[in-house]
C-alpha positions in Angstrom: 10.6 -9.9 -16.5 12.0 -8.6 -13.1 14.1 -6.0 -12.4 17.5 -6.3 -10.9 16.9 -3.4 -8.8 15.1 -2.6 -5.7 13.0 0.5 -4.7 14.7 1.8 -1.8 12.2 1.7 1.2 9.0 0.4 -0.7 10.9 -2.9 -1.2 12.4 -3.7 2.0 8.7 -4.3 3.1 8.2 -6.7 0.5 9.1 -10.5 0.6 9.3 -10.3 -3.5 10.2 -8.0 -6.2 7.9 -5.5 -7.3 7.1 -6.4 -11.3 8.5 -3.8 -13.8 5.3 -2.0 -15.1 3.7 -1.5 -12.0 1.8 1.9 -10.9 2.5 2.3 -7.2 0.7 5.5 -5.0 2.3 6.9 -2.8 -0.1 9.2 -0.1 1.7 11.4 1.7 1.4 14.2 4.6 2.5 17.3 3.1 4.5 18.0 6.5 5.9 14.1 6.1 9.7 13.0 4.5 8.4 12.1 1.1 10.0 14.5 -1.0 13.4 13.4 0.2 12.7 9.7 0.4 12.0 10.2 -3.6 15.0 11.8 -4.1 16.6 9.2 -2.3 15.4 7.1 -4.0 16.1 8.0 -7.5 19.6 8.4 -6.2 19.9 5.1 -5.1 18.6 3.6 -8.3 20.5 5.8 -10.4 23.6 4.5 -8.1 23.1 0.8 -8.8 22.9 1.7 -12.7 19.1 1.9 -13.8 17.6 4.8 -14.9 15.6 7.9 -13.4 12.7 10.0 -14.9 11.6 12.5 -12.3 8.7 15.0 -12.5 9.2 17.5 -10.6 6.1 19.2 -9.8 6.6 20.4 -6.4 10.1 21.4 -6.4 12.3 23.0 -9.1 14.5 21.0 -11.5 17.8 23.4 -10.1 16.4 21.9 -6.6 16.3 18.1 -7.3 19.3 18.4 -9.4 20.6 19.6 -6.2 19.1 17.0 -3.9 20.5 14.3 -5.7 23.8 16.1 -6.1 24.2 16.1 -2.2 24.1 12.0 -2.2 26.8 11.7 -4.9 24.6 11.7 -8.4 26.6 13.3 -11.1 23.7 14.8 -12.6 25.1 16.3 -15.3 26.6 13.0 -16.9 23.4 11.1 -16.3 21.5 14.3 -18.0 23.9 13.9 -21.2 22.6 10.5 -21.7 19.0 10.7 -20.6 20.4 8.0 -17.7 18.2 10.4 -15.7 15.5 12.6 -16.9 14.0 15.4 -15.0 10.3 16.4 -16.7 10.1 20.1 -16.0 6.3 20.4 -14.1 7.0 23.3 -11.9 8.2 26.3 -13.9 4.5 26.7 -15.9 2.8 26.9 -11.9 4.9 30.0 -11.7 3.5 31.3 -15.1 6.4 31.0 -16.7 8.1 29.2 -19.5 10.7 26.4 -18.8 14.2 26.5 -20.0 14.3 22.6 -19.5 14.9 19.9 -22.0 11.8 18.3 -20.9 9.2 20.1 -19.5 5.0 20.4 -19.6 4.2 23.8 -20.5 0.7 23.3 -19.0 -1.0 21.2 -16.5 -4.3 20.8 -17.9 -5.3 17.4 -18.0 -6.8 18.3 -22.4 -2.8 19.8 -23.0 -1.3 16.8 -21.2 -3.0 14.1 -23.0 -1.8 15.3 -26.3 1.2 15.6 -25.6 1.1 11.7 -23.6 -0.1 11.1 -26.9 2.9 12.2 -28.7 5.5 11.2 -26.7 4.2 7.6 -25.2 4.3 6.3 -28.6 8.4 7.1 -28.8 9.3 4.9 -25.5 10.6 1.7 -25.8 10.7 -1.4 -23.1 13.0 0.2 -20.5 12.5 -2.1 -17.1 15.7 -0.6 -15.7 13.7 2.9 -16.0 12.2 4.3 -12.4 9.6 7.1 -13.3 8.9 9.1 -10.1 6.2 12.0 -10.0 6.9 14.1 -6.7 3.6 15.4 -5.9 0.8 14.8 -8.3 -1.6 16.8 -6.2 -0.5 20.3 -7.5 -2.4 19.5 -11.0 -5.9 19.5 -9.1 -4.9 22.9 -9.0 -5.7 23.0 -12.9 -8.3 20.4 -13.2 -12.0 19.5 -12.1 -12.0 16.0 -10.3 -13.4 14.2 -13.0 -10.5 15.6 -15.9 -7.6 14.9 -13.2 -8.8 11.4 -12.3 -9.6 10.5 -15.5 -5.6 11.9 -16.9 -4.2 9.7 -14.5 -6.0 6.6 -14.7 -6.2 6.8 -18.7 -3.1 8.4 -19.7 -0.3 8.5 -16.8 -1.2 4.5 -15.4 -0.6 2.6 -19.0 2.5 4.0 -19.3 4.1 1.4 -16.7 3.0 -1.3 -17.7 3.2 -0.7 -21.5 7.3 0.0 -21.3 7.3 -2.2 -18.5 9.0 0.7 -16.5 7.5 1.2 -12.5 6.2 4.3 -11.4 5.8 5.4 -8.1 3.4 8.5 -8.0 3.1 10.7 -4.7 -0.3 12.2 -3.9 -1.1 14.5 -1.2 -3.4 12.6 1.4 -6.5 14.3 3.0 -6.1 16.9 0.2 -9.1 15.2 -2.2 -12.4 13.7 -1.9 -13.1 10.3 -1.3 -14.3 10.0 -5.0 -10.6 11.2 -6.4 -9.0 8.9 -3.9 -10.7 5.9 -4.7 -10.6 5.5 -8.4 -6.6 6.2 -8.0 -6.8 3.5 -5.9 -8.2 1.2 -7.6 -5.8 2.2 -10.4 -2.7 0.9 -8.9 -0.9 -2.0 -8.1 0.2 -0.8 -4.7 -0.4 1.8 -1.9 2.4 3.4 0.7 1.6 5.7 3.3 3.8 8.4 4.2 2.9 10.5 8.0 4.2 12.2 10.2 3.4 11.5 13.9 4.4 13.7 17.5 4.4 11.5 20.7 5.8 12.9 23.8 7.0 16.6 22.2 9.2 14.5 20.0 8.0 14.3 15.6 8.6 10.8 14.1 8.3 10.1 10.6 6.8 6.8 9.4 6.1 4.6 6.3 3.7 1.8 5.7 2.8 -0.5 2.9 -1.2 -0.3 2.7 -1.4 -3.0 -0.2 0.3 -4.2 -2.5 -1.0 -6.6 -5.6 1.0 -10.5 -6.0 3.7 -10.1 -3.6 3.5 -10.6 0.3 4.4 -7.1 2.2 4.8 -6.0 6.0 1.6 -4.0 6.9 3.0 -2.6 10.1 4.0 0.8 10.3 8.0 1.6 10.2 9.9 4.4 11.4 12.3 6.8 8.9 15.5 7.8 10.0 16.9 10.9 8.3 20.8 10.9 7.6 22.9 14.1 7.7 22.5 14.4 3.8 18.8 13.9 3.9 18.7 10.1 3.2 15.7 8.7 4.0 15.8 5.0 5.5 14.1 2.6 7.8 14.7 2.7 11.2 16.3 -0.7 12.5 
């Protein structure tokens, strides 16, 4: 099955649709556009009529509600019928207890995996569904190498693939070792670079496709443009 959608960014460096089901890493520079090219994202999806599950790790929910606010979402609509889903991740890094619908209350990979256990088994085929994870970085603040790779290979990755529904999942680059980086690679079914650059005194953000499994992509590196409300798209 293919989706009717398009990622915004990711998929205007492809020549073919990206499968529903696929797992696709994003590594980012922390300094770099990322967290506003997701939210862009998820508001352009949720624009075109598919479905948004956003982690928010890295941000507050009252912040990406806000984000996505700002590029015409009405978030509280799409809340009402799980249209779009924010998973609370950030409130339990503050040591406190989320008010959320959906939230983790911990982000230790033994806590997490029961409660993938639990809930995975209630989704259903949903290729319309975008799942988007902000910054999965901030759980190797919780987690030995080994537990965090082996939570997100084992529990996070078959999601996609078993509800057919593609996630893109940001990672903070230079931030791990080689080992971490490596079997999350090999994990995926596609890799995007996000940097930021300064030539000249003047900062330039950029975006790259690294790989990317059975379809044919542009490997060149592409400059961002930001818009007035933050909107995050490729330079022409």
């Amino acid at each position: 099955m293919i989706s009717l959608q398009q990622i915004p960014i990711i998929e205007e460096l492809i020549k073919d649709p990206i499968p529903p089901g696929s797992n696709i890493l994003v590594e980012f520079d922390p300094a770099s556009q990322w967290l506003n090219a997701s939210i862009f994202m998820a508001a352009e999806w949720l624009r075109k009529g598919g479905g948004v599950g956003y982690t928010a790790l890295a941000q507050s929910p009252e912040k990406v509600r806000s984000r996505l606010k700002r590029r015409g979402v009405i978030v509280e609509q799409l809340e009402k019928g799980d249209t779009l889903v924010i998973i609370d991740a950030y409130t339990t890094t503050l040591g406190k207890k989320s008010i959320e619908k959906y939230s983790a209350e911990s982000l230790r990979a033994q806590d997490l995996s029961i409660l993938f256990s639990q809930e995975v088994i209630k989704l259903h085929h949903e290729p319309e569904f975008l799942r988007i994870i902000d910054n999965g970085s901030v759980m190797a603040r919780y987690n030995d190498e080994k537990s965090y790779v082996e939570f997100v290979v084992s529990r996070v990755m078959p999601v996609a693939p078993a509800i057919e529904s593609t996630a893109v999942i940001g990672i903070i680059s230079g931030l791990h070792s080689e080992w971490v980086y490596k079997n999350i690679e090999a994990s995926v079914d596609g890799i995007v670079d996000f940097r930021l650059d300064e030539a000249e005194g003047e900062i330039r953000d950029f975006v790259r496709i690294r790989t990317m499994h059975d379809v044919g992509y542009d490997k060149h590196w592409h400059q961002l443009k930001i818009g007035e409300n933050f909107e995050v798209t490729l330079e022409k």
